[in-house]
C-alpha positions in Angstrom: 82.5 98.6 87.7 80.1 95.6 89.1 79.2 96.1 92.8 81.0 93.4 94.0 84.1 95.1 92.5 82.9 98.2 94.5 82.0 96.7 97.7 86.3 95.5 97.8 87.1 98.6 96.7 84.9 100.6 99.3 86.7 97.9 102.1 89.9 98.9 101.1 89.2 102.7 101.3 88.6 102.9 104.9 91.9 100.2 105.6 90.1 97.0 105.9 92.4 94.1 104.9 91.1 90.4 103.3 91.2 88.2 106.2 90.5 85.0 104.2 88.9 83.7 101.2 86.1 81.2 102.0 84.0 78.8 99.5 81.3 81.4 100.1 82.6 84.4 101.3 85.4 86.5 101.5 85.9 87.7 105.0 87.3 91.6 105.6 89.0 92.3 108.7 88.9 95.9 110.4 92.6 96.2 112.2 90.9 99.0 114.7 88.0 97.5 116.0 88.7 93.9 114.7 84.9 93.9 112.8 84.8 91.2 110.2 82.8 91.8 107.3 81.8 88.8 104.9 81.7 89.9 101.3 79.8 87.0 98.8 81.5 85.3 96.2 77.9 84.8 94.5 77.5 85.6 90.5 74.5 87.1 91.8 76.2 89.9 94.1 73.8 92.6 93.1 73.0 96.5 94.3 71.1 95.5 97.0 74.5 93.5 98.9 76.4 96.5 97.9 74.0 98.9 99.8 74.1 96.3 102.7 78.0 96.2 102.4 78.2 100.2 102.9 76.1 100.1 105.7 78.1 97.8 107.6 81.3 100.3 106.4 79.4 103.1 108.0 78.3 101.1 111.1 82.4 100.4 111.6 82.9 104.3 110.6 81.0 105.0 113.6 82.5 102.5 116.5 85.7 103.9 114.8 84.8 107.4 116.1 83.4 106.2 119.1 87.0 104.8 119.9 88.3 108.1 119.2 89.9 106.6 116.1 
């Protein structure tokens, strides 16, 4: 599976839903804390966005629990 492939799939895991596809970006909408997180729509979407896109799933992981969620 390509990383960009994961990176949706690890979004959909913890319930984020696509907001809206942009030119660019896809944008992925948290319904709890109502985080956005863009997702590129580069050929290019490598390892390295994937690591940052699981960081910004674990940074939402955690205001999740902070909301008692």
């Amino acid at each position: 599976m390509n990383p960009r492939k994961q990176a949706e799939a690890a979004l959909k895991e913890i319930g984020m839903t696509l907001f809206r596809k942009g030119a660019n970006h896809d944008l992925y909408l948290d319904p709890i804390t109502k985080e956005m997180i863009p997702l590129s729509r580069s050929s290019h979407f490598d390892d390295n966005d994937l690591k940052g896109t699981k960081r910004e799933i674990a940074l939402i992981i955690k205001k999740r629990k902070e909301m008692g969620q």
